[in-house]
C-alpha positions in Angstrom: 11.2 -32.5 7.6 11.9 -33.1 11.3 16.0 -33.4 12.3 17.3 -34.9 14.8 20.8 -35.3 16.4 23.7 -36.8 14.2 23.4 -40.2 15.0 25.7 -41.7 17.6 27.6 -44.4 16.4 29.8 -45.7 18.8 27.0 -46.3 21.3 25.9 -49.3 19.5 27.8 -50.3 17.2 29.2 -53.4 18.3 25.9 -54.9 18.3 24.6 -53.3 15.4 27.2 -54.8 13.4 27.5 -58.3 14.5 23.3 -58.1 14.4 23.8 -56.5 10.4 26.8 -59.4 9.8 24.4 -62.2 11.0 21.2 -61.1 9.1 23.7 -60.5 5.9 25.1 -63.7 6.1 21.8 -66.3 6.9 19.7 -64.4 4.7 22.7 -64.4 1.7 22.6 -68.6 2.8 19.0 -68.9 2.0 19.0 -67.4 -1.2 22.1 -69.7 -2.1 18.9 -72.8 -1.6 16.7 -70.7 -3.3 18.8 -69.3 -5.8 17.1 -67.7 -8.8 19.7 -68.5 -11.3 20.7 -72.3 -10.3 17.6 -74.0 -7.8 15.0 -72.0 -8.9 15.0 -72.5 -12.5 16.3 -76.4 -12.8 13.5 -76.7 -10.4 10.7 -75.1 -12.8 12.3 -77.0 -15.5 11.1 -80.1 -13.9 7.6 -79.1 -14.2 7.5 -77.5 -17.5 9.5 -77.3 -20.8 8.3 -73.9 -21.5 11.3 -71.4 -22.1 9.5 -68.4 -21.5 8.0 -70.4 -17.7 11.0 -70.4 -16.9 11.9 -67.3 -17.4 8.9 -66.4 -15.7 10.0 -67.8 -12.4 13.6 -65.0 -12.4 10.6 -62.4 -13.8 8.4 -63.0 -10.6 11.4 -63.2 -8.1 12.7 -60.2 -9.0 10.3 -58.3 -10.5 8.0 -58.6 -7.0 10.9 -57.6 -5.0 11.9 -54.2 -7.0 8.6 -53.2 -8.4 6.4 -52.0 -5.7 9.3 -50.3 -3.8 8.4 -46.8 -5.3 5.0 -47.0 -3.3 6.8 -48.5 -0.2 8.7 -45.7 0.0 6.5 -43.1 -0.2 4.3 -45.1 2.7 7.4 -45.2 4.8 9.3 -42.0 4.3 7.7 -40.2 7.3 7.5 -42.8 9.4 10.2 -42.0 12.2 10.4 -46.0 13.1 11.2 -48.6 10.3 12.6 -51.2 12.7 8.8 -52.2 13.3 7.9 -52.5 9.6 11.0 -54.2 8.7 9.9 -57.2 11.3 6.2 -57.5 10.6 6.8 -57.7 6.6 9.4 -60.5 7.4 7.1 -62.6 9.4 4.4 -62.3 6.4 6.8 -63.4 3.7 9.6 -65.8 5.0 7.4 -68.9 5.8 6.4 -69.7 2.4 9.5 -71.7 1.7 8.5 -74.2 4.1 5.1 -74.2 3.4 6.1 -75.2 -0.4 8.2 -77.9 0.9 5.2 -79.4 2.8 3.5 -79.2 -0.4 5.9 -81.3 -2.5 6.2 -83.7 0.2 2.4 -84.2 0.1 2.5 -84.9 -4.0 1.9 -81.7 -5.1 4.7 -81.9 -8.0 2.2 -84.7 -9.4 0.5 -81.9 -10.8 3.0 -80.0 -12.5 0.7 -77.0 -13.4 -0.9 -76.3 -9.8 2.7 -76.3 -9.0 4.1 -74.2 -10.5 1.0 -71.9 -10.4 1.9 -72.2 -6.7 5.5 -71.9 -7.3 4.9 -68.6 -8.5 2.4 -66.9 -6.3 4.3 -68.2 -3.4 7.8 -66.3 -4.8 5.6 -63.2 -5.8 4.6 -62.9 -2.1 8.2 -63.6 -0.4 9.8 -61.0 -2.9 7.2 -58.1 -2.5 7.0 -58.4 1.4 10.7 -58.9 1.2 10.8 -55.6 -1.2 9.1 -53.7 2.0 11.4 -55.2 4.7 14.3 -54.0 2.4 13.2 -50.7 2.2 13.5 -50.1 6.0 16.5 -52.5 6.4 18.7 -50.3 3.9 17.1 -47.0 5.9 18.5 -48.9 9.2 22.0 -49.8 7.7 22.6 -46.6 6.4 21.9 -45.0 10.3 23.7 -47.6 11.9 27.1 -47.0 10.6 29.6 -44.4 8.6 30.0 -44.8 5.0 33.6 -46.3 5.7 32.9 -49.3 7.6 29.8 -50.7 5.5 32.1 -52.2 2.9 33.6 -54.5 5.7 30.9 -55.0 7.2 29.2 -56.5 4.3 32.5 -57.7 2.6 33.0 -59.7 5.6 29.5 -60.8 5.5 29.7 -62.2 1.8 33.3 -63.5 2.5 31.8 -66.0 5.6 28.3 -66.1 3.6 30.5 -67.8 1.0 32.2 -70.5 2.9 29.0 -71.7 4.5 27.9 -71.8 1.0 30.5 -74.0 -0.6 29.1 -76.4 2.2 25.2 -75.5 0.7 27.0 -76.5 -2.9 27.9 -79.6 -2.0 24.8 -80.3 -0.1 22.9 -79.3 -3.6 24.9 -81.6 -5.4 24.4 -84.7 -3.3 20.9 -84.1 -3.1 20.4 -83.8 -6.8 22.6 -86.6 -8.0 22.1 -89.9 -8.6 22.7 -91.3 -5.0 21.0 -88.5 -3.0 16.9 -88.1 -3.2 14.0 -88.8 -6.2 12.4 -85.7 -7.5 10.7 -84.0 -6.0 11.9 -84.6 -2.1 15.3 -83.4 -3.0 14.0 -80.0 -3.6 11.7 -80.1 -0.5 14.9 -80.4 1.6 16.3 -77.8 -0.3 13.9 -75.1 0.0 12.9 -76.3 3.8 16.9 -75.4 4.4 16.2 -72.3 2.3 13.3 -71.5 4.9 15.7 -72.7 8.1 18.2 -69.7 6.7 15.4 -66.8 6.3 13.8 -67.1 9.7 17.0 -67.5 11.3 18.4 -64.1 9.9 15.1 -62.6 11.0 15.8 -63.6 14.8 19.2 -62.0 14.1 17.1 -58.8 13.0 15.7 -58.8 16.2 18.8 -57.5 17.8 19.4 -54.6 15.3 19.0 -51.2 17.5 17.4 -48.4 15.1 19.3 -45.3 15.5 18.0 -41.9 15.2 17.2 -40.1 11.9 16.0 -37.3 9.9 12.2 -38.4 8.5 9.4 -36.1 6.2 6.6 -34.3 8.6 4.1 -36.3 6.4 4.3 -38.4 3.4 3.9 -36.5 0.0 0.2 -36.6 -1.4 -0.2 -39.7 -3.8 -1.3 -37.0 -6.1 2.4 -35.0 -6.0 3.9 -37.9 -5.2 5.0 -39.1 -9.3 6.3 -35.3 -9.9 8.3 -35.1 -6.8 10.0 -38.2 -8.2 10.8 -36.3 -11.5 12.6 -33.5 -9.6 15.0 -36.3 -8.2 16.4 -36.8 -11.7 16.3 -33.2 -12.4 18.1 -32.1 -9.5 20.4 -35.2 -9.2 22.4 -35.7 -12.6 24.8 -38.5 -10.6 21.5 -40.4 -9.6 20.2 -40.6 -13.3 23.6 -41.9 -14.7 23.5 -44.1 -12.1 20.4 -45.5 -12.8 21.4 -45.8 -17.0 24.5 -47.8 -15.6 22.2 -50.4 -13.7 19.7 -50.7 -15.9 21.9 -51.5 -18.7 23.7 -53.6 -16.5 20.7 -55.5 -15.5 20.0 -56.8 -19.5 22.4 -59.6 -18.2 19.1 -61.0 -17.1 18.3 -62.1 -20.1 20.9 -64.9 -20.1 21.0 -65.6 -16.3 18.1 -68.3 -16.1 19.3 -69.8 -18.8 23.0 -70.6 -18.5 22.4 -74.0 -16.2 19.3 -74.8 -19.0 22.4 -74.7 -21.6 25.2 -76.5 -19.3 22.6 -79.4 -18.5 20.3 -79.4 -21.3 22.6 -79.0 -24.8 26.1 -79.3 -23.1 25.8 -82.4 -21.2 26.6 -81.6 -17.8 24.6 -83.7 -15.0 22.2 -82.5 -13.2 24.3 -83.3 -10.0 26.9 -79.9 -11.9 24.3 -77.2 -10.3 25.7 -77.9 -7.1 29.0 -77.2 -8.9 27.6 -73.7 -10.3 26.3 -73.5 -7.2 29.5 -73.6 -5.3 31.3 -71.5 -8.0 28.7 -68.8 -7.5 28.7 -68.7 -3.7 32.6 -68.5 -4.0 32.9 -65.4 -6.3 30.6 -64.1 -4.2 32.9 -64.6 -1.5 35.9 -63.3 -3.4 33.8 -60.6 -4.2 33.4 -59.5 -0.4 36.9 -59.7 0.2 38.7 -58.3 -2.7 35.6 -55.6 -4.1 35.3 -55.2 -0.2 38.4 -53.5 0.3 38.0 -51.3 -3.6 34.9 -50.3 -2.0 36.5 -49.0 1.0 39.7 -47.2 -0.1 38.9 -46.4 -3.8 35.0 -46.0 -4.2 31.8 -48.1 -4.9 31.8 -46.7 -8.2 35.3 -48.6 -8.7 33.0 -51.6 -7.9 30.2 -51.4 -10.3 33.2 -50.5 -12.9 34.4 -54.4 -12.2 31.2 -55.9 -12.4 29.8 -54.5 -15.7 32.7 -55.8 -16.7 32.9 -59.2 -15.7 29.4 -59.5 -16.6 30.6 -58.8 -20.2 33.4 -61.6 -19.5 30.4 -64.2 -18.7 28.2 -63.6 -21.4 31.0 -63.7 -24.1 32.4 -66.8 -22.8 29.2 -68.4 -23.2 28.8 -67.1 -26.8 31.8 -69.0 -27.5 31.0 -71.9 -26.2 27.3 -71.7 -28.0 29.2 -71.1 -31.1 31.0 -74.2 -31.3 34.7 -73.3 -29.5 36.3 -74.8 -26.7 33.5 -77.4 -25.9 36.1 -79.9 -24.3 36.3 -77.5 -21.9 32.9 -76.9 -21.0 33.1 -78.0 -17.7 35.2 -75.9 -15.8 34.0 -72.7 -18.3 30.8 -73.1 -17.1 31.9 -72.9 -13.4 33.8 -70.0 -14.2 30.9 -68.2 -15.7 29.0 -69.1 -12.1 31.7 -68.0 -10.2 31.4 -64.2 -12.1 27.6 -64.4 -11.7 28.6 -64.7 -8.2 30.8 -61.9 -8.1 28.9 -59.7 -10.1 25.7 -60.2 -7.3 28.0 -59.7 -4.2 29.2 -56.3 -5.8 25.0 -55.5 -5.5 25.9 -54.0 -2.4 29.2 -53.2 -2.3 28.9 -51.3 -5.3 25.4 -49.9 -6.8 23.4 -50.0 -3.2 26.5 -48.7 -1.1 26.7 -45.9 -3.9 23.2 -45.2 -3.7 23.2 -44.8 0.0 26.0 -42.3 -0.4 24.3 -40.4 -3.1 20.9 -40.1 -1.3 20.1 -37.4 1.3 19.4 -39.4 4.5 15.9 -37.7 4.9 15.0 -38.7 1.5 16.7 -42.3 1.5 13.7 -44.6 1.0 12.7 -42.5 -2.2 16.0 -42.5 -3.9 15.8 -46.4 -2.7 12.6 -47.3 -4.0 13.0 -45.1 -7.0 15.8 -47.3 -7.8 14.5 -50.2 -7.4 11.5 -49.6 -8.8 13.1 -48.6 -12.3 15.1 -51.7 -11.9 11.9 -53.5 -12.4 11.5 -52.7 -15.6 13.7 -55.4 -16.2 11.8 -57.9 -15.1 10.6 -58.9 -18.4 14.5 -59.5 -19.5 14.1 -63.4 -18.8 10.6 -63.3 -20.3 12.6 -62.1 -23.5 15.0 -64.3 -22.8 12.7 -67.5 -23.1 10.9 -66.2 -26.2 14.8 -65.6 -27.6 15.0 -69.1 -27.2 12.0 -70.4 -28.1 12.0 -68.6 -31.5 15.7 -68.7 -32.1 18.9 -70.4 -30.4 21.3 -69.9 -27.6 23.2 -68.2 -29.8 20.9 -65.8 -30.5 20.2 -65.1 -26.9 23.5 -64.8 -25.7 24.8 -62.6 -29.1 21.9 -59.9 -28.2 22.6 -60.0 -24.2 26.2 -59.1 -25.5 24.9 -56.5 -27.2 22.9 -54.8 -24.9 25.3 -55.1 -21.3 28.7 -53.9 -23.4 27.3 -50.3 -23.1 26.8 -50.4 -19.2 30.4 -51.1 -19.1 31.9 -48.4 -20.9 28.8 -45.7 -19.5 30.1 -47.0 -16.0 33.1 -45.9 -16.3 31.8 -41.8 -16.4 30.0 -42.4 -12.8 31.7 -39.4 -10.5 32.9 -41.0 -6.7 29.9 -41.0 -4.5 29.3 -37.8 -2.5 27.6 -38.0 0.8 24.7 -35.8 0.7 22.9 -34.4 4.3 19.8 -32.6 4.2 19.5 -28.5 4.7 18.7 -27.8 8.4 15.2 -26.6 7.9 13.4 -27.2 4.5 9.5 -26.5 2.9 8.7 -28.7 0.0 10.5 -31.2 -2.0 13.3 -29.4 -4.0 14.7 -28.5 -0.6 15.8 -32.3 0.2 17.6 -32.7 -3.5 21.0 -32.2 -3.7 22.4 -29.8 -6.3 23.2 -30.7 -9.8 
């Protein structure tokens, strides 16, 4: 391991942080157009009536994004420079979104298959060069500033991200109503706006100074490299319950795709209501920056993912009830809560389970514990694939009694997870157990 200097701060900071806020808040605006829980499935449900290809659209998203992480970390841990990697994988994976709008325009959604063949190589792409660039962009983040200003900074983020997307809501729901565009030129606005957002928050990257850090000599050997990752549970007991918490958390997935399926496909609702989820997302995620923001800051990201496995318990419950017959007068501002939690249980992402992790990680050692994550994470991946085959084989019901069953444990497990520790690497170290924090 080679160290460096502690990093200075001050010297950039300013523009660090308003280059961080700007990235944060364009690329949080495209995913509101491409959202994989509103647009992305009501889209593939245009081209299909398949449950489970539906589900597979949420299963490529994410499951491209978190998946190949654990090698991407191992490529990039000794490289002393990620700013570099971080731009080139950005330039490979951002322009898809327009090129898929081009595509509708020119009739492609006359052939429902080759679209949504497309549909899903094209989002398999975006997400895994998007899984490299995030690898190097957390490394960055976590260099650029102290522990105790990255909850503002991203609260912030999320708060403005979330006012510009109430805007993107109502754009949605003219777009897809009645009076705004036929299928499919509706959605070629809507993902050409999506692919307006990405590139824009990649010029903002441009401006991001990468501040000094502690790397590896080399990467480890391919061959050492799945042991190593062993040791990190072994050696890290906060880091494996924190993993149990998210991926019992993450069986919410499950449900997700399928929530607008239910509001607009057995509950009524017009299509024109995604741009009311929409909206209701991109404002919890908004209250999430400002309220779990500030709980983040003074009382702990573990306070935060406390909150969210809760809430996400709160959404899938309400749902149940609804599936089962109660309050269906009432459907229609339930199902805008449930976005609005959805919303607020993605904005704590980062406040809570990535600003945790960053904490918890030794900074030489950062992409590992990163990818690690992630890469575990993608194990759920097949959740909406389940999800689908829930539905085709059973009910609603069904699907949202079992997603009950299997998120109410995150929510009482979260509750054990110790305040996150900063961690710093020993001054000189020879092999891996050196790096890992103690027990």
């Amino acid at each position: 391991m080679t160290v460096s200097s502690p990093p200075d701060f001050s010297r950039y900071a300013l523009r660090n942080r308003l280059a961080f806020f700007a990235d944060y808040v364009l690329f949080g605006l495209g995913l509101t157009f491409a959202s994989g829980s509103t647009i992305l499935p009501a889209f593939a449900a245009r081209l299909t009536d398949s449950k489970i290809l539906i589900g597979a659209v949420g299963s490529v998203l994410f499951g491209a994004w978190l998946l190949p992480q654990i090698l991407a970390a191992n490529y990039l841990s000794d490289k002393r420079e990620k700013y570099p990697h971080m731009i080139r994988g950005s330039w490979v994976g951002r322009p898809f979104f327009w090129l898929y709008a081009i595509f509708l325009v020119l009739g492609g959604a006359a052939y429902p298959a080759l679209a949504l063949v497309l549909l899903l190589i094209g989002l398999a792409i975006f997400s895994a060069m998007d899984a490299y660039v995030a690898l190097a962009w957390f490394d960055l983040f976590g260099k650029a500033m102290p522990p105790n200003e990255r909850g503002r900074v991203v609260g912030l983020g999320q708060l403005v991200n979330g006012l510009l997307a109430v805007g993107a809501g109502w754009l949605v729901n003219y777009l897809l109503s009645e009076n705004g565009l036929a299928f499919p030129y509706s959605y070629a606005i809507i993902f050409t706006l999506a692919g307006i957002c990405f590139m824009a928050s990649l010029l903002a990257c441009y401006y991001i100074v990468e501040l000094p850090g502690e790397v590896k000599e080399t990467m480890a050997a391919w061959r050492d490299y799945i042991p190593q990752l062993g040791a990190v549970f072994k050696h890290d007991r906060s880091f494996a319950r924190f993993n149990a918490v998210r991926l019992l958390a993450g069986l919410h997935g499950m449900a997700t795709p399928f929530y607008v399926i239910y509001a607009t496909r057995v509950a009524g609702l017009p299509d024109s209501s995604i741009g009311v989820f929409l909206t209701a997302q991109t404002i919890g995620t908004a209250l999430a920056g400002i309220g779990l923001g500030l709980v983040a800051d003074r009382k702990g990201s573990h306070r935060v993912i406390q909150i969210s496995s809760v809430l996400e318990v709160v959404a899938v419950i309400a749902a149940l009830v609804l599936a089962l017959g109660g309050f269906r007068a009432s459907v229609g501002w339930i199902y805008p809560l449930i976005f609005a939690i959805i919303g607020i249980v993605e904005g704590s992402l980062m406040l809570g389970y990535f600003n945790y992790l960053l904490d918890i990680s030794p900074s030489d050692n950062r992409p590992v514990y990163m990818g690690l994550t992630n890469t575990l994470a993608g194990l759920l991946v097949i959740m909406p694939l389940i999800g689908g085959w829930i539905l085709e084989h059973f009910s609603f019901t069904a699907l949202f009694a079992l997603t009950a069953i299997g998120i109410i444990p995150a929510a009482f497990l979260a509750f054990t997870l110790p305040k996150a520790v900063r961690h710093e690497p020993a001054p000189v170290s020879h092999g891996v157990e050196a790096s890992l924090p103690a027990a």
